[in-house]
C-alpha positions in Angstrom: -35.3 29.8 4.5 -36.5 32.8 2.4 -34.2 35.6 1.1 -30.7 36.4 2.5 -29.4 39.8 1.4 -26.4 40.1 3.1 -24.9 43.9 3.2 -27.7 44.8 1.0 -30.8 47.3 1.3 -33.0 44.3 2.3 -30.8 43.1 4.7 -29.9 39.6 5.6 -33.2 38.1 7.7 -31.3 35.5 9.6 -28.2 38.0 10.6 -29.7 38.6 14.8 -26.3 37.9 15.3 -23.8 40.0 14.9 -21.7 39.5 11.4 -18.5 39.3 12.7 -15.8 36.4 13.3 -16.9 33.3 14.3 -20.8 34.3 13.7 -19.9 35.7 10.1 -18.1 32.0 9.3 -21.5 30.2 10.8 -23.4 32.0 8.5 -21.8 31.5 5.4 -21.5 27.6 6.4 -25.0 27.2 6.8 -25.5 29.1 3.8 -23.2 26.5 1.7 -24.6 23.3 3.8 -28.1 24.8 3.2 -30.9 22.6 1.1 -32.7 25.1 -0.4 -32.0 25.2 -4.1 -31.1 28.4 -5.7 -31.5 30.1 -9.1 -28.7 29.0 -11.5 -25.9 31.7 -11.6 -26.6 32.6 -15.6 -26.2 36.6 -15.1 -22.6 37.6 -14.7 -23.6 40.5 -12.5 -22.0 40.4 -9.0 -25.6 40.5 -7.7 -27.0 42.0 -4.9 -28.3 38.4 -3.9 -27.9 35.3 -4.7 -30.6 34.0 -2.8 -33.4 35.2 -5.5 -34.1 36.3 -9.1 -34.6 39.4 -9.7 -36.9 40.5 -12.7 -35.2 42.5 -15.8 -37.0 45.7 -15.9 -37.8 47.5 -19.6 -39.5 49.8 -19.6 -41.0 52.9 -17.1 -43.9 55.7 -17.1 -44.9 57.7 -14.5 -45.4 55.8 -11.4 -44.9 52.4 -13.2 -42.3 50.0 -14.2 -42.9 46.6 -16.6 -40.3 43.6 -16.8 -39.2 41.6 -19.5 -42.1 39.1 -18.9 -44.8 42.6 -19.8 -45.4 42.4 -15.5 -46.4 46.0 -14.5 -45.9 47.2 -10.9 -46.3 50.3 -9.1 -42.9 51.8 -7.9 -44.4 52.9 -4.4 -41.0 53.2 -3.2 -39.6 55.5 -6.3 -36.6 52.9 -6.7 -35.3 53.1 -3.1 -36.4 56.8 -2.6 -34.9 58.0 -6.0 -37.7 59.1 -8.4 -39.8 62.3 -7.6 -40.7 63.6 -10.9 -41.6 59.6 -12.4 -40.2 57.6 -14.7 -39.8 58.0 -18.5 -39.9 61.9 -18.6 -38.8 62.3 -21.9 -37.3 65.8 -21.8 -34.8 64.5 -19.2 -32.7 62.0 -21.7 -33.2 64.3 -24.3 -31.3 67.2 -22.5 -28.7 64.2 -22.0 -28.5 64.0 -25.3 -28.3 67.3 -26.3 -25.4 67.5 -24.1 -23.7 64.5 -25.1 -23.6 65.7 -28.7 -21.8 68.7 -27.8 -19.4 67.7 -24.9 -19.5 64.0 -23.2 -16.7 64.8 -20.6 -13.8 66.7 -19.2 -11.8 66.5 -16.3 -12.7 69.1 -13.5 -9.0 69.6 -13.2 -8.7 71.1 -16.5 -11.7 72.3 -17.4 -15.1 74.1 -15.9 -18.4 73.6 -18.2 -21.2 76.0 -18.8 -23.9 73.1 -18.0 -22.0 72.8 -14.4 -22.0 76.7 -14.3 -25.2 77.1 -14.4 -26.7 73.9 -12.5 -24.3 74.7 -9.2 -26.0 78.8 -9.2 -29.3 77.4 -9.7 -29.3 74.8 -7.1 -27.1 77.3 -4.9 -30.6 79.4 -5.1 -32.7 76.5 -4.8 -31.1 75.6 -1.4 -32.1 78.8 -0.1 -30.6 82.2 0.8 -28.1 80.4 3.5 -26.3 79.2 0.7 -26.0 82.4 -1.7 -22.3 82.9 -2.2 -21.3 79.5 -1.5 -20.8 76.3 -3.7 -21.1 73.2 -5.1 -19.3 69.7 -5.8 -20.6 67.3 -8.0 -20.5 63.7 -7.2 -21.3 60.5 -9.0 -24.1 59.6 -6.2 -24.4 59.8 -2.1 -21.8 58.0 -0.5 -19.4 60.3 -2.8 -20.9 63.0 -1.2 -20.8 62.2 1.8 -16.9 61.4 1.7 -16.4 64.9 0.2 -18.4 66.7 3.1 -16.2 64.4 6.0 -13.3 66.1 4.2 -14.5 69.2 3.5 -15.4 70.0 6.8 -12.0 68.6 8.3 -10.2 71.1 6.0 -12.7 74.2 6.7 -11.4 73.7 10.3 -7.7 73.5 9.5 -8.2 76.8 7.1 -9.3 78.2 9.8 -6.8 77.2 12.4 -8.8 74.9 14.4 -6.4 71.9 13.4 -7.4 69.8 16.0 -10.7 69.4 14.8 -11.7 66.3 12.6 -14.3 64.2 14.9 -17.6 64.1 12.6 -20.3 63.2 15.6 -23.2 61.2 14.3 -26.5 59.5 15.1 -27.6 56.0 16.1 -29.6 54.4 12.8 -28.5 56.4 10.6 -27.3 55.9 7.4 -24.7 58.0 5.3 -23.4 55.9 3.1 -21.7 52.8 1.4 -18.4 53.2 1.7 -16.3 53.0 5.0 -15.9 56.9 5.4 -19.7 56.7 5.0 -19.9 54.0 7.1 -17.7 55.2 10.0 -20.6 57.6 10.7 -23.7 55.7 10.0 -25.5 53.8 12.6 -26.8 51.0 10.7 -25.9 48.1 12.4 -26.2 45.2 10.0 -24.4 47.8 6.9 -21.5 48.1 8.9 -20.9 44.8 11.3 -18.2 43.4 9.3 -16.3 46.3 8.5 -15.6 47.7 11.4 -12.2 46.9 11.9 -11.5 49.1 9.1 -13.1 52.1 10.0 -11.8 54.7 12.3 -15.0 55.7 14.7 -16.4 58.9 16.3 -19.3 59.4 19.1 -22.6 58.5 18.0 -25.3 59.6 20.0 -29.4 59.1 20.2 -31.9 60.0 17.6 -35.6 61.3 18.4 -38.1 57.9 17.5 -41.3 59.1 18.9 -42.8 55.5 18.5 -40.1 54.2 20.6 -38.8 56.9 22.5 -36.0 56.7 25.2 -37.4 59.6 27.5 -40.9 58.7 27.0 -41.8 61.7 25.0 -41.0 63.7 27.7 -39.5 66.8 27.5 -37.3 64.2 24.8 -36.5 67.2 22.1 -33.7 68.6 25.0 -32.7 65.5 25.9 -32.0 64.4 22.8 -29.8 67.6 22.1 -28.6 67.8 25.3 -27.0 63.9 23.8 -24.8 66.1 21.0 -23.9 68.4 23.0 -22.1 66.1 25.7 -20.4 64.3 22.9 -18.8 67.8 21.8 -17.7 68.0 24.9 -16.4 64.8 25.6 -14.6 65.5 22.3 -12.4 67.9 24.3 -11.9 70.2 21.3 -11.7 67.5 18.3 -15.3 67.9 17.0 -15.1 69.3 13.8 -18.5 68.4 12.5 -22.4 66.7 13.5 -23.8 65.0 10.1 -27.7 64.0 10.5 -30.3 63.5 8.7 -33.8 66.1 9.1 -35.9 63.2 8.7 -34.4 59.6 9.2 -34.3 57.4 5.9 -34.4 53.4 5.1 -32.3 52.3 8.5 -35.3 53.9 10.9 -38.2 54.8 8.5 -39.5 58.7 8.1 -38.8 59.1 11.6 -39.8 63.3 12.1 -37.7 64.9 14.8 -40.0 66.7 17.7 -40.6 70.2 17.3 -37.7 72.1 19.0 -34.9 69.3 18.4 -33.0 70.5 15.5 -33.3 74.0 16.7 -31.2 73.1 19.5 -28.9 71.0 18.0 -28.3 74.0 15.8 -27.3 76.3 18.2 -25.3 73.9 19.9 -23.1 73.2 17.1 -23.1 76.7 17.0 -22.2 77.6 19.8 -19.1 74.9 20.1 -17.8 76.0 16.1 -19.2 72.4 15.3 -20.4 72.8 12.1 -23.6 71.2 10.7 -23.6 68.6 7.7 -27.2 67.5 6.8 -27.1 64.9 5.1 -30.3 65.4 2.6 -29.4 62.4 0.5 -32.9 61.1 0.5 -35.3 64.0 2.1 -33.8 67.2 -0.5 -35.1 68.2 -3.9 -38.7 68.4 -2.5 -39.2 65.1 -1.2 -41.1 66.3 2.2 -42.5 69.3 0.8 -39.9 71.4 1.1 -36.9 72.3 -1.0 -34.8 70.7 1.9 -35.8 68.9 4.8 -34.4 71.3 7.2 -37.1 74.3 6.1 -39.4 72.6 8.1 -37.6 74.0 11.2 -36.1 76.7 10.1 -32.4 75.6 10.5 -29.5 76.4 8.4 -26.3 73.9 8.1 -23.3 74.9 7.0 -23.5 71.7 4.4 -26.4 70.2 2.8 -25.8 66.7 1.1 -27.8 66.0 -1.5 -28.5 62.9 -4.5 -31.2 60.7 -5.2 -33.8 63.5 -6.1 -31.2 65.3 -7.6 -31.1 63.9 -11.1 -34.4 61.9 -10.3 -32.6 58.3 -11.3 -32.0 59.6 -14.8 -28.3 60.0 -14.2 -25.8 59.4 -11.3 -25.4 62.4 -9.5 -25.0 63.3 -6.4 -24.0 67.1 -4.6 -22.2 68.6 -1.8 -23.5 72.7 -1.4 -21.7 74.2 1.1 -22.0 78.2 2.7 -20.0 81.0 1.5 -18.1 80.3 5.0 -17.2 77.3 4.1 -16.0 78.1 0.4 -14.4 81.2 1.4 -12.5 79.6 4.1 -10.6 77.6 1.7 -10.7 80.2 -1.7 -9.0 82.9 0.8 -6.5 80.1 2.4 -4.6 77.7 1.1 -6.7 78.1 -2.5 -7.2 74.2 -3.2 -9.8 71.6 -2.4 -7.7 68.4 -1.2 -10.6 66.4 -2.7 -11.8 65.1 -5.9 -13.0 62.8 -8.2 -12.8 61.7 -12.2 -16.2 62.0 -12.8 -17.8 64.7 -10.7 -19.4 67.3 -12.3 -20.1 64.7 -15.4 -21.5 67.1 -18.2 -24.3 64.9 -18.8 -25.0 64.3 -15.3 -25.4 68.2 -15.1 -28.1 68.2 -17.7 -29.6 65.8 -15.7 -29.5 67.4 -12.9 -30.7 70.3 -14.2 -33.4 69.1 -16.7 -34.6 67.3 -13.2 -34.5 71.1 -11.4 -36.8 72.7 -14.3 -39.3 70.4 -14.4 -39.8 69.7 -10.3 -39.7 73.8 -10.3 -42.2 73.7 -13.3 -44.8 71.3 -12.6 -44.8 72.6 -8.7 -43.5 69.0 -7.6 -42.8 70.2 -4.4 -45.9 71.5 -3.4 -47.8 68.9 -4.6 -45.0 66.9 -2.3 -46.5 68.7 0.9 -47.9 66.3 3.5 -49.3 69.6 5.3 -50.9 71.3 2.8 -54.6 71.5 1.4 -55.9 68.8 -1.3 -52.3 68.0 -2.0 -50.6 64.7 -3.4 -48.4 64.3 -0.1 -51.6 64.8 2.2 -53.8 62.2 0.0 -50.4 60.0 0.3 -50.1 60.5 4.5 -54.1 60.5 4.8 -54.5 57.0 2.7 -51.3 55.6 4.8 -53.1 56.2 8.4 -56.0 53.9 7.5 -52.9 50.9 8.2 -52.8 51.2 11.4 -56.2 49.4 11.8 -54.2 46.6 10.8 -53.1 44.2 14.0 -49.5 43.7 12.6 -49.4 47.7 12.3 -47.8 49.8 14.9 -46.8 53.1 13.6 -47.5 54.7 10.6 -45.0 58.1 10.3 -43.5 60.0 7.7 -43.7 63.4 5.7 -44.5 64.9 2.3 -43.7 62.2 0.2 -41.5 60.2 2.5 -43.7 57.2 5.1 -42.6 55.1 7.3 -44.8 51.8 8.1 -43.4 49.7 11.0 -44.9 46.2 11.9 -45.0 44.8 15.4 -46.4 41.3 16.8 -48.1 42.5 19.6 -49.0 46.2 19.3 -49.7 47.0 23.1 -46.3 45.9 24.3 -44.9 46.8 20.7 -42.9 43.3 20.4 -41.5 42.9 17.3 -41.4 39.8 15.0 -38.6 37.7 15.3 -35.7 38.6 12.5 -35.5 35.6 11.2 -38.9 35.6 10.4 -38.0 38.7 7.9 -42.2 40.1 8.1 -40.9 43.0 5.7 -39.5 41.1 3.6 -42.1 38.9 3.5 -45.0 42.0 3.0 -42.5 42.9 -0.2 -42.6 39.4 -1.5 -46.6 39.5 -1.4 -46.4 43.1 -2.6 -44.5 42.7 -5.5 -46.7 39.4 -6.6 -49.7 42.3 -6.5 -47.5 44.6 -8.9 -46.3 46.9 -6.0 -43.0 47.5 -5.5 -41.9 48.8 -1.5 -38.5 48.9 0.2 -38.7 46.5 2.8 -36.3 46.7 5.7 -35.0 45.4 9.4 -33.7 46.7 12.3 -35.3 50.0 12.9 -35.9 49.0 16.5 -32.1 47.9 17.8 -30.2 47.3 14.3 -31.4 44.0 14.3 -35.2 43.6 15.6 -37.9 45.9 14.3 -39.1 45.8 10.9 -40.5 48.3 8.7 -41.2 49.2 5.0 -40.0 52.9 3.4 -42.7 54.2 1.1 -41.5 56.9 -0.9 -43.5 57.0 -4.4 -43.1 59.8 -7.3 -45.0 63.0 -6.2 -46.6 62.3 -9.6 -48.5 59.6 -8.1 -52.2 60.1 -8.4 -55.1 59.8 -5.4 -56.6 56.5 -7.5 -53.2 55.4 -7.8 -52.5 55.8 -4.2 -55.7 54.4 -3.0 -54.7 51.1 -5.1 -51.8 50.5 -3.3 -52.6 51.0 -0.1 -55.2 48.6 -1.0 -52.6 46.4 -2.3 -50.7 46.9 0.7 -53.2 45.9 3.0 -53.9 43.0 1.1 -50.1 41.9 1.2 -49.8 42.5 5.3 -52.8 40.4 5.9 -50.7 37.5 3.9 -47.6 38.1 5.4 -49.8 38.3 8.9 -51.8 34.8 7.8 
């Protein structure tokens, strides 16, 4: 029967129907009627799944990670897209501490902190000259900040007397979040099956997927722009925002927009006073190459979401950095953000954060992130990656910078996928991890329930020999999956 994740990252392998109702209550009887014996429930953790154990990490450096048992594996995944710098940087904790013995918390509606100070102006800089004059909320993680932008950008519009604005458009598989704001304007079909019926939903419309494209790659950048723009106006007025993310994450795989797309879709949104929210959750702090994803083009939102990268894993932290329009709507009108939480701008979260800043702006981990450039860690990354698609179950390799994509098919002229409740990913990250090689399987990419794919997305620390061992390794595991 294999693993069973239900609403986790490695989604459920047997869910090609849809988890609702009647389907939802057949699942979870065959589930209780099944056979298969299951790991004694010793941990008191409301786990992820109960279909597997999981093995009690110890201990990380650089690239690697060790369990209890002294197993080491390669995190070519950096923990779900998370680590950048690699683990066990040992000037990151100890500006934690540092912190900690000074100030370990206050409420942001009492108090401001130097730390939070001066890690919002440095990252307002690092974002880019867009952003100078504007500012930034603090959140625990991603989902948070992705709630705070859906708000913020509903009250920017009634500052600003457009009260009839608060549709936020989205995309088709995409992902924004965990929780049902969050939810309400991802795309990722098996993440938000069952909780529909409490979410209130806007227009989603089509995302560029060059392997699978719906206008054949023709002329597809318009047409896929042309999609947002109809939903503004079949919004008759109500569109307050469009959230996307630059390069698509876990739900499709490193997807990379055609040239000319986001352009468009900026001056659309534009054009209409929609404004832009990307959501930079897993492509900011340099994991493409670039500060932010959306240098690559050349667009400007008026709100970049950010997290992961951010604090690197060392500390739950996520950010919302929004334009001096955006701030100054709301400082010169009704003076208070409706919004907030206990713990956002956690003072040792900031010296996370901002330990994380120093060193990626020290060590050049951006550059060395670039998938385009010369001799680069991102172009050994992209350049060992391509030698996959030699491999029958193969179809598309695709990504950027630091941040690949590796889809598997079962017949790669006709691109059929394998059937889901065959779960190939999941069985290429069962055979992985065996090798020491960690990856972030995942379903769906093709209709939210076929299509399945793997997220690579290691630490731009990551060496060439260490590269070339996992891709080796990788191999190795597709072949079993494959036999």
């Amino acid at each position: 029967m294999g693993e069973c994740n239900i609403g986790a990252e490695k989604t459920c392998p047997h869910a090609a129907i849809i988890l609702t109702g009647p389907a939802l209550r057949r699942i979870i009887r065959s589930v209780k009627d099944s056979t298969v014996v299951h790991p004694p429930l010793t941990s008191a953790i409301l786990r992820r799944s109960y279909r597997k154990t999981f093995p009690s990490a110890v201990r990380g450096e650089g690239v690697y990670l060790w369990d209890a048992d002294g197993k080491r594996y390669l995190d070519f995944s950096g923990s779900a897209a998370v680590n950048l710098i690699g683990h066990g940087v040992a000037e990151i904790p100890a500006a934690m501490v540092d912190q900690a013995r000074q100030l370990e918390f206050v409420h942001s509606s009492q108090f401001t902190t130097p730390v939070a100070e001066a890690y919002a102006q440095e990252l307002l800089a690092f974002a880019g000259d867009n952003f100078r004059g504007g500012g930034v909320f603090f959140t625990c993680g991603g989902s948070e900040a992705t709630e705070t932008a859906l708000k913020l950008v509903r009250q920017y519009q009634v500052e600003v007397g457009q009260t009839a604005r608060y549709q936020v458009l989205s995309r088709t598989q995409s992902y924004h979040g965990a929780t049902l704001g969050a939810l309400a304007v991802s795309g990722n079909k098996r993440r938000r099956e069952i909780y529909l019926p409490m979410v209130r939903e806007f227009a989603h419309v089509g995302l560029p997927y060059c392997y699978r494209c719906a206008y054949g790659c023709k002329d597809c950048a318009r047409q896929y722009a042309a999609e947002v723009e109809r939903a503004i106006e079949l919004a008759r007025g109500e569109a307050a925002a469009f959230i996307f993310e630059p390069v698509s994450g876990a739900t499709l795989g490193a997807a990379v927009p055609p040239e000319g797309y986001l352009e468009q879709v900026a001056e659309i949104c534009q054009h209409h006073g929609v404004l832009m929210i990307a959501d930079e959750v897993m492509t900011g702090m340099g994991r493409t190459g670039r500060n932010f994803a959306v240098e690559h083009w050349g667009v400007t939102p008026d709100i970049l979401i950010a997290a992961k990268g951010l604090a690197s894993g060392y500390a739950p932290l996520g950010a919302v950095i929004a334009t001096k329009k955006v701030v100054d709507a709301i400082a010169s009108g009704s003076g208070a953000l409706l919004h907030g939480f206990t713990y956002n701008a956690h003072p040792i979260a900031m010296a996370a954060g901002r330990a994380v800043l120093a060193h990626v702006k020290r060590d050049k981990l951006v550059q060395a992130a670039d998938s385009r450039g010369d001799g680069t860690t991102g172009a050994d990354l992209g350049r060992a990656l391509g030698r996959l698609r030699d491999l029958k179950s193969v179809g598309d390799v695709r990504g950027i910078g630091m941040l690949w994509g590796v889809e598997f098919v079962a017949d790669k002229a006709s691109k059929r996928t394998f059937s889901p409740e065959l779960n190939f990913a999941g069985r290429v990250g069962q055979a992985a991890a065996k090798r020491g090689l960690m990856l972030y399987p995942m379903q769906g990419c093709v209709d939210g329930v076929s299509g399945d794919h793997l997220l690579i997305a290691p630490p731009a620390v990551i060496t060439a020999k260490q590269i070339a061992w996992a891709v080796g390794q990788l191999s190795a595991a597709i072949e079993d999956a494959s036999g």
